[in-house]
C-alpha positions in Angstrom: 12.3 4.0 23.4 11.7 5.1 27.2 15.7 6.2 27.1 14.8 8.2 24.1 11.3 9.7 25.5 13.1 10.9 28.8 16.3 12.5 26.8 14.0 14.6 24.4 11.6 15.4 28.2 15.3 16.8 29.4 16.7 18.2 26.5 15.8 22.2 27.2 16.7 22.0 31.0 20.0 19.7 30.1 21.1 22.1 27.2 20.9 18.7 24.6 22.0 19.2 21.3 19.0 17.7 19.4 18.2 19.2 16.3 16.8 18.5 13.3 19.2 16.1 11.8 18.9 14.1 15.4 14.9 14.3 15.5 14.1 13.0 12.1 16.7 10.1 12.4 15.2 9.3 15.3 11.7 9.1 13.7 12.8 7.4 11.3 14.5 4.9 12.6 11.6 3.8 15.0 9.2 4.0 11.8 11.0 1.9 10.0 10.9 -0.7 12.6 7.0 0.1 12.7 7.7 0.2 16.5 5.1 2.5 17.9 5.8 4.0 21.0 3.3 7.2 22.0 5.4 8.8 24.8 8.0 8.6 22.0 6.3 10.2 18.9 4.5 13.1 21.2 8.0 14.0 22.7 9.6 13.7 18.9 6.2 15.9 18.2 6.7 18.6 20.8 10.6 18.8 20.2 10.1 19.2 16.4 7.4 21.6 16.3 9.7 23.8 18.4 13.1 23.6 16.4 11.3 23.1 12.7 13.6 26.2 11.7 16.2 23.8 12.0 14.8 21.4 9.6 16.4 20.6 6.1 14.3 19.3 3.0 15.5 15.4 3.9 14.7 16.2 7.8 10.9 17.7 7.0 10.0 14.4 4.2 11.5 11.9 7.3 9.3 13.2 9.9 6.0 13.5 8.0 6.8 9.8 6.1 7.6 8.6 9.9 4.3 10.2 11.4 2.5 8.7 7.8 3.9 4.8 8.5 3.4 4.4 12.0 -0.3 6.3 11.4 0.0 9.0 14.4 -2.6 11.5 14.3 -0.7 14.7 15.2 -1.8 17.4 12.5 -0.7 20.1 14.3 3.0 18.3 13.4 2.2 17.5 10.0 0.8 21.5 9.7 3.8 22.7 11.0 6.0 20.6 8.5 4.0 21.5 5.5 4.0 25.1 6.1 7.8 25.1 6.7 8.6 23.0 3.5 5.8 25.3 1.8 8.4 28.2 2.3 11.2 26.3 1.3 10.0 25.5 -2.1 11.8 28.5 -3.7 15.0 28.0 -1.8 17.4 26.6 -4.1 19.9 25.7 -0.9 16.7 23.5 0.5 16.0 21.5 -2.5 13.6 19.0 -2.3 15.0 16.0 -4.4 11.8 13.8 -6.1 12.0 11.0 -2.8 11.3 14.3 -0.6 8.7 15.7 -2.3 6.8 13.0 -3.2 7.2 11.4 0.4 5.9 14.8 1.7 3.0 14.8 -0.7 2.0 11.8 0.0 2.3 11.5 4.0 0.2 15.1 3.9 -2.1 13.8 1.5 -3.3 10.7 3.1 -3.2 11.9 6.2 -7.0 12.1 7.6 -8.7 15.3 8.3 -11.6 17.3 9.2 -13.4 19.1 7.3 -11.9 22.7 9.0 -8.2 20.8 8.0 -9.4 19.8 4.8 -9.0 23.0 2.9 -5.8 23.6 4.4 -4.4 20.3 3.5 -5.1 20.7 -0.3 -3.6 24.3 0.1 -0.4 22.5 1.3 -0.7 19.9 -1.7 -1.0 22.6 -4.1 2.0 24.5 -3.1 4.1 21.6 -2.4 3.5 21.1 -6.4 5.2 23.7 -7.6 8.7 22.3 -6.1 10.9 22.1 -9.1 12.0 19.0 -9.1 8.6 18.5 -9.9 8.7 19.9 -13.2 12.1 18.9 -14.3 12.6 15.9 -12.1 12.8 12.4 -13.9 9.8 10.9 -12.1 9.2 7.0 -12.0 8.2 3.5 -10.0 7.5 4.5 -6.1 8.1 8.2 -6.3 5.7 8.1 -9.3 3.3 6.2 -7.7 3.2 8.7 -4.8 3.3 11.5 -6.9 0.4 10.8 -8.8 -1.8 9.5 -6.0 -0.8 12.3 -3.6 -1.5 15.1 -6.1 -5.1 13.2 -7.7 -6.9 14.6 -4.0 -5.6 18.2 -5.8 -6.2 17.3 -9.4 -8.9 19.7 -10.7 -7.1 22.5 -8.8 -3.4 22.3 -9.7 -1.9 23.4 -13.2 -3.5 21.1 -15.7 -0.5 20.8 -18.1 1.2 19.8 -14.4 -1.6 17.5 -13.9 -1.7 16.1 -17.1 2.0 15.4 -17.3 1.9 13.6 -13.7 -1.0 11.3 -14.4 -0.3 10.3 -17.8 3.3 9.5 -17.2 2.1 6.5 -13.8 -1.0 5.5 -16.0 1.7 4.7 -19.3 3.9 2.8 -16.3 0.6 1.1 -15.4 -0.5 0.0 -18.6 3.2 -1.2 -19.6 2.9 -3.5 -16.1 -0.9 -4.8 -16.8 0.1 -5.5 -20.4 2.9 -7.8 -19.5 0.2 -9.2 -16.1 -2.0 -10.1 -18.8 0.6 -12.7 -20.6 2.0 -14.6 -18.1 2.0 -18.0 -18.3 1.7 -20.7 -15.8 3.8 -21.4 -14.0 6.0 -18.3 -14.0 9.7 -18.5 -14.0 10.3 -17.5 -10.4 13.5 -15.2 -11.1 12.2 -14.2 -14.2 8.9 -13.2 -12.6 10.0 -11.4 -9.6 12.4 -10.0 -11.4 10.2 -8.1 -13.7 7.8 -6.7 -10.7 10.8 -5.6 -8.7 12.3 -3.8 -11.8 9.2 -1.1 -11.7 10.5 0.0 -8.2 6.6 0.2 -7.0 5.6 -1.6 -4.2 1.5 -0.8 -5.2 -0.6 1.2 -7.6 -1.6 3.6 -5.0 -5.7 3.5 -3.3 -6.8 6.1 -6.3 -5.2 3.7 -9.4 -5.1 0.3 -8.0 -8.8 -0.3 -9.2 -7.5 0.9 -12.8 -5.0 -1.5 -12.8 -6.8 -4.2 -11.8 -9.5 -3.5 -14.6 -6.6 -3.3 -16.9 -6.1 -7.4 -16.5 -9.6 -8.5 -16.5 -10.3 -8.1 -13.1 -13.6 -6.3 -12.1 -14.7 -4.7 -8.9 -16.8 -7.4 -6.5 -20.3 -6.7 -6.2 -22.5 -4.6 -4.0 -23.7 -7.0 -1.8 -20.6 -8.9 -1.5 -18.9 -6.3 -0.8 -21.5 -5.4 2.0 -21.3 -9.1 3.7 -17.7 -9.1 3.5 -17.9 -5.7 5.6 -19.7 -7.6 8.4 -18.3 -10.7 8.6 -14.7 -8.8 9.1 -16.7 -6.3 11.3 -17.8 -9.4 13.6 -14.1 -10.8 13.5 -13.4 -7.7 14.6 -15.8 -7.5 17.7 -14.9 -10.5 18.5 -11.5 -10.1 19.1 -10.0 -13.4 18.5 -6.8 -14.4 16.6 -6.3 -12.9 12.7 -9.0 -10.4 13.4 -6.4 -7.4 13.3 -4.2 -6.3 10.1 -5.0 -6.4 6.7 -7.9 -8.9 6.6 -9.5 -10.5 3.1 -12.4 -12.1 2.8 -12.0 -15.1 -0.5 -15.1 -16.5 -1.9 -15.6 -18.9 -4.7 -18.6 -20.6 -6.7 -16.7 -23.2 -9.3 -17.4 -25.9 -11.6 -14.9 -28.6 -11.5 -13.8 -31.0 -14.6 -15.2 -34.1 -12.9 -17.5 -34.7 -9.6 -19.7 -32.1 -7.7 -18.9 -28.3 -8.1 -17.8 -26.1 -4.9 -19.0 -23.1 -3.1 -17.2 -21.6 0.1 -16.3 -18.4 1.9 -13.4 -18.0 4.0 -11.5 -15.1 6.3 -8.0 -14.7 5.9 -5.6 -12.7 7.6 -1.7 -11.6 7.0 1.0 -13.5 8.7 4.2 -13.3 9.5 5.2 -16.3 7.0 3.1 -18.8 5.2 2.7 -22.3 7.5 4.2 -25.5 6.7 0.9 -26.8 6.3 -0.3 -24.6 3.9 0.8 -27.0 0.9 4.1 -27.0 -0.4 2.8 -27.8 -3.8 0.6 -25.1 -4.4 2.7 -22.2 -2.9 5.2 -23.2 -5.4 2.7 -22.7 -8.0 1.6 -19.3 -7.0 4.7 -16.9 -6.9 5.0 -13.9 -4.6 7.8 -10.8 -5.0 9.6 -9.2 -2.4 9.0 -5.9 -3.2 11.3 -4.5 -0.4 10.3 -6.9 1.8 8.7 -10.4 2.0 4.4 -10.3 1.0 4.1 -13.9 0.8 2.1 -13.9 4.3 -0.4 -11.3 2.9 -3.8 -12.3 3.6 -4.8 -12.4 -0.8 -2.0 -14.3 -1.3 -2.5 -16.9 1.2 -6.3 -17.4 0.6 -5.1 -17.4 -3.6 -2.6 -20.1 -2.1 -5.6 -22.1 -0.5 -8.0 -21.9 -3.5 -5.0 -24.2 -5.7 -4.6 -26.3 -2.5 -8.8 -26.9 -2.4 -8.4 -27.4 -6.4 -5.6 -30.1 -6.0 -7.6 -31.9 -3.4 -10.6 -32.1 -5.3 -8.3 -33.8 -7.9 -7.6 -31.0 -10.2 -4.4 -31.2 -12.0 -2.8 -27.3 -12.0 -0.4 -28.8 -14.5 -2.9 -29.8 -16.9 -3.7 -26.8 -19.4 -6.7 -28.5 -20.8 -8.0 -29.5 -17.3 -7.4 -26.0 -15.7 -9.5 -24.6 -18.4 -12.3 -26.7 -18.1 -12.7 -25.2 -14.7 -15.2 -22.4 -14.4 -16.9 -20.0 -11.8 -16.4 -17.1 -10.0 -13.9 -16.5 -7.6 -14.7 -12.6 -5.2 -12.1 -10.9 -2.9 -12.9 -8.5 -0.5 -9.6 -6.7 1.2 -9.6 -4.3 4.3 -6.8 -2.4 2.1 -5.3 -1.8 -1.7 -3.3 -4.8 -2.7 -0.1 -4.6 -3.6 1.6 -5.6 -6.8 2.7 -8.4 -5.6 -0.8 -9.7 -4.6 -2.1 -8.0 -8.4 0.6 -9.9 -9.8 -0.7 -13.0 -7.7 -4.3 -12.4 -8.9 -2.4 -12.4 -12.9 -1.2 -16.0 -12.2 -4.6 -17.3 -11.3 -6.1 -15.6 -14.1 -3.4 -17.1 -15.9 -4.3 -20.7 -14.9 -8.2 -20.7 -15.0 -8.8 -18.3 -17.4 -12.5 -19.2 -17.6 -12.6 -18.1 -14.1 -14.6 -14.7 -13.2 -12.3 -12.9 -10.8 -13.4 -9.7 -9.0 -12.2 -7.5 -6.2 -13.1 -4.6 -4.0 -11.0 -3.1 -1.5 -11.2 0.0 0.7 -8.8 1.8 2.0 -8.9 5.4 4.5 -5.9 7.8 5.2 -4.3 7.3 8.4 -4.5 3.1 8.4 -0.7 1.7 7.4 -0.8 -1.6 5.8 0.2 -3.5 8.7 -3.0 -2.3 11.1 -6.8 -2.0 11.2 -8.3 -1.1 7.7 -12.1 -1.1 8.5 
């Protein structure tokens, strides 16, 4: 990263030939790493901004998707690259294919903003719509999913046939995914399970429709004051600095009646990992199947804490095999994430639903521009 930082420093005096192709890879390549090096990105930054002429469709969605992942504030950049894709739109030998466009759209449209920056970031939005391969691209799964979200911030202003063609298309993809969520049975066929959630080609539902999905299997949004306690206790964790109190954090809480003996009631912090620990049960991560949805999710914070909630269950002497028994337990069971879940995490939630269904799930997330997955949320 330092080699990289010092030849972009030296690249006017020593005559380098870095251009667009070379400045976007470069981003790239460090974003996708979600290595985060600041010298780096504001000599990338500077660079760019000066040679954006020689920027391709490919080159412009790579930069802003690079800034977008590793969550550099730099609007200036991300002005600059709009504007020049902006005049690009009509130029039929700088087609945006549907991965551009709907990385663009989405890396301008959650990036955070003022309120002077706001206007000109939903000017951007709207203009970016009218790239061709909007209208007669074959839009689904991820690019879909960015699409719709990027272009909801823009909803009441862009053409509403446009609009209505966008949205209506992810919600049908939504509803096909909740409707087949909503049958699962327990346990799921591993292959046949991850199979299915990897076959959407989404990796999430987006901030603006992961609350529609959720609603779609039975899941409704945690309450007010839960949702308000769960803020501080992550806020403390925060303060205080210690270990799991960065990254996406969830708070789990339950209330349940058991088949036999005294019900429980416990809330617990959770935070992602890099891998689930040996010691969190064997048994019940076998029960509860994640997807690798381009990468492994199975150390996400929900998942883990829906991994400890079977573990608690099997200790109190609850047999997760036992259909009868499983129903006979009842309760309410409340998440609280520091971020929108992804579908593999939804699809988690759909399992436990599955095997308590006389269980009251609910869950609230937030979620702000600017925060990747990986960092601070709150």
């Amino acid at each position: 990263a330092a080699a990289a930082t010092e030849m972009l420093i030296q690249a006017d005096t020593a005559k380098n030939d870095v251009g667009g192709l070379e400045l976007s890879n470069l981003a790239w390549s460090f974003a996708s790493f979600a290595f985060l090096y600041s010298p780096l990105m504001a000599a990338l930054s500077a660079e760019a901004k000066a040679k954006i002429t020689d920027f391709g469709a490919q080159n412009l969605a790579m930069m802003a998707w690079s800034w977008s992942a590793l969550a550099v504030i730099d609007w200036p950049l991300l002005a600059v690259i709009a504007s020049t894709a902006c005049s690009k739109i009509g130029d039929p030998n700088a087609a945006f294919s549907e991965m551009e466009i709907a990385s663009l759209l989405w890396s301008i449209a959650t990036f955070p903003v003022d309120f002077l920056q706001e206007k000109q970031q939903q000017d951007f939005l709207v203009s970016l719509s009218t790239a061709p391969s909007i209208l007669r691209g074959h839009w689904s799964g991820h690019f879909l999913c960015q699409l719709a979200n990027a272009l909801h911030k823009v909803r009441h202003t862009l053409d509403p046939e446009l609009w209505r063609r966008v949205e209506n298309a992810w919600l049908k993809e939504l509803q096909d995914l909740a409707d087949e969520l909503q049958v699962l049975p327990f346990p799921v066929k591993p292959e046949e399970y991850i199979s299915r959630l990897q076959a959407t080609g989404c990796y999430h539902a987006g901030p603006n429709y992961t609350a529609d999905l959720l609603d779609k299997i039975n899941v409704a949004m945690a309450s007010k004051s839960f949702l308000e306690s769960s803020r501080t206790k992550i806020r403390e964790a925060r303060e205080s600095g210690g270990t799991g109190s960065s990254g996406i954090l969830c708070v789990t809480s339950f209330n349940i009646s058991l088949p036999q003996g005294p019900g429980m009631a416990t809330t617990k912090l959770f935070h992602s990992e890099t891998s689930l620990q040996a010691s969190e049960l064997p048994v019940a991560y076998e029960a509860l199947v994640p997807a690798a949805l381009a990468h492994d999710r199975s150390h996400h914070a929900e998942f883990r804490s829906m991994v400890w909630l079977l573990q608690t269950l099997r200790e109190a002497g609850v047999d997760m095999m036992d259909k009868e028994e499983r129903q006979l337990v009842t309760g309410k069971l409340l998440f609280y994430v520091t971020h929108h879940p992804c579908l593999s995490c939804i699809g988690a939630i759909a399992q436990i639903r599955a095997a308590l269904p006389n269980l009251e799930v609910a869950l609230s997330y937030d979620w702000r521009p600017g925060v990747a997955r990986g960092q601070r949320g709150d």
